[in-house]
N, C-alpha and C positions, 0 to 999 in steps of 0.2 A: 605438800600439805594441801594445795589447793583442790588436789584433784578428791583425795578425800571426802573434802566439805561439799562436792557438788553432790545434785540424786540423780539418780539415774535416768536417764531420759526414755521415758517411756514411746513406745513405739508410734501409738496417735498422736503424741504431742508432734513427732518426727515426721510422720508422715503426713500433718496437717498444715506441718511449715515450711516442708516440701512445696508443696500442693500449692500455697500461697505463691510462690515463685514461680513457677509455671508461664510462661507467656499464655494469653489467651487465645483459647482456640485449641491448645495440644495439652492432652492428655496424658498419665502416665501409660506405660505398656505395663497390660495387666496379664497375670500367669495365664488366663484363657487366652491372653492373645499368642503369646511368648509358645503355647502345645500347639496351637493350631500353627504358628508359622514351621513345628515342627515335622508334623504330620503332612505338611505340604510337598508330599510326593511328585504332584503332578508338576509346580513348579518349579523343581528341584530336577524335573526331565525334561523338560523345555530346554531350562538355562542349560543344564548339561548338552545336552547335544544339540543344542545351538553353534556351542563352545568347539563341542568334537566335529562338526561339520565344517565349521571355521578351519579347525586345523587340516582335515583331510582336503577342502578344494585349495588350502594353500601349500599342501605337500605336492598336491596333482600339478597345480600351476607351477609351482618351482622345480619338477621333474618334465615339465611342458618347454619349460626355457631351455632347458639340458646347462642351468647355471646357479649352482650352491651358492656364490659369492654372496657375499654380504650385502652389497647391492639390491639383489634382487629379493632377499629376505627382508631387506628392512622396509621396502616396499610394500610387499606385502603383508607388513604389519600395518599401513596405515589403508587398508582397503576394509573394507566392510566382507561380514559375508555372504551378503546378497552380491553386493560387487563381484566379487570374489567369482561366484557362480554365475552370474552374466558374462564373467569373463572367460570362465571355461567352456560356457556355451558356447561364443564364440569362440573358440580354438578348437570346438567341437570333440573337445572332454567331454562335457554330458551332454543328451538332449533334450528338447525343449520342454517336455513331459516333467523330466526332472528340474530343469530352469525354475517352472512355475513352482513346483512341491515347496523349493528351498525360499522362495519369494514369499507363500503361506507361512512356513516356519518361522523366517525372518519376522513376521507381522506378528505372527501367535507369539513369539517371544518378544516384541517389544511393549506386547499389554501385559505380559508376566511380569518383565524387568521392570516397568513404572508405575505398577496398582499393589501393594499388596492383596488386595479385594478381588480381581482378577481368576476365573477358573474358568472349566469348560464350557459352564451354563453361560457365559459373557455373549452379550449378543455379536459382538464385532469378534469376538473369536470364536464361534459357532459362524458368522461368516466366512473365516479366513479359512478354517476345517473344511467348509460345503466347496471352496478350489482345488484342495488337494484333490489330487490325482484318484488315490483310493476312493475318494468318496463320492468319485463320478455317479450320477443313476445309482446312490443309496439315499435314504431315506436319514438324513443326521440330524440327529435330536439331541437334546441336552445330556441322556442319559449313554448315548456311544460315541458322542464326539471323541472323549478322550482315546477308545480305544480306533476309530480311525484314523487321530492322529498317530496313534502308534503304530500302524498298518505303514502309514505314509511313512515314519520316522525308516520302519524297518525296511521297507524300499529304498528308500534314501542310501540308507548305509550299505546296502549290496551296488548300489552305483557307484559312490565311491570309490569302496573295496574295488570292482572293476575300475574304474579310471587312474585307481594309481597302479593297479597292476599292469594295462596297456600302457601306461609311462612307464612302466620298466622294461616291458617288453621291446617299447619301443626305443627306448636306448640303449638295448643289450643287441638289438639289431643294428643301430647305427654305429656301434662299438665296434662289431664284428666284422661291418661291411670297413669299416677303417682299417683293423688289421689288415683286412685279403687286402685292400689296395697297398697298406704299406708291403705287404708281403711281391705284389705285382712290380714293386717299383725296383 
């Protein structure tokens, strides 16, 4: 019966007593915010292939050890992926060309991942772009940043792809030189 006797709560009355509870200082998120964080392409390919770099120098390193165990995977879940590629440098997985690319990337995506407000025109990420490799002796301005990052991104990914391929090559050699010796023995 009670519910009956109440009226209907009108939507201002709702969202004015909302709004009253609010801690100061935070706002609701408004539907132009809610499109725009949709439409955020650019940082939706940052995070992505941050993500997928991550996994390919931690596939190349754990094909580097020639050791699947669990060990060395758990490992490498607690490194970073700038670590990560420092450390393949050193093993001389990538070189230093690439070292730096992945260091810019590393940077560019941690103004993505902490600013919603963050894009290309960002002064400290039009710095981090003007390192990348591709954008040696170009002229990078707010308006092609993004597409040199993507230049870089796609370089990146063809070193990869090579570094985990020489790790397989490279253990289908050490494979094979095992056989002939067990076959010698």
């Amino acid at each position: 019966m009670e519910a009956k006797n109440r009226k209907p709560v009108k939507y201002v009355e709702l969202s004015a007593t909302i709004t009253n509870k609010i801690p100061k200082g935070m706002t609701l998120i408004d539907n132009d915010k809610l499109k725009q964080l949709e439409k955020d392409n650019e940082r939706i390919e940052v995070l992505n292939i941050h993500a997928i770099f991550d996994e390919y120098l931690e596939t190349s390193l754990i094909l580097h050890f020639s050791k699947g165990d669990e060990k060395v995977k758990k490992l490498m879940g607690k490194i970073s992926m700038v670590n990560k590629a420092g450390l393949a440098y050193a093993l001389g997985i990538i070189d230093e060309t690439a070292l730096n690319d992945f260091a810019q990337i590393h940077d560019i995506r941690g103004r993505f991942a902490h600013s919603s407000r963050t894009n290309f025109t960002d002064k400290k990420v039009l710095k981090f772009v003007r390192q990348l490799s591709t954008a040696k002796d170009k002229k990078v301005t707010e308006k092609n940043s993004f597409k040199c990052f993507q230049i870089a991104k796609a370089k990146c990914i063809k070193c990869l792809n090579n570094a985990v391929q020489q790790e397989f090559y490279r253990l289908a050699a050490i494979k094979s030189l095992k056989e002939q010796e067990s076959k010698g023995d």
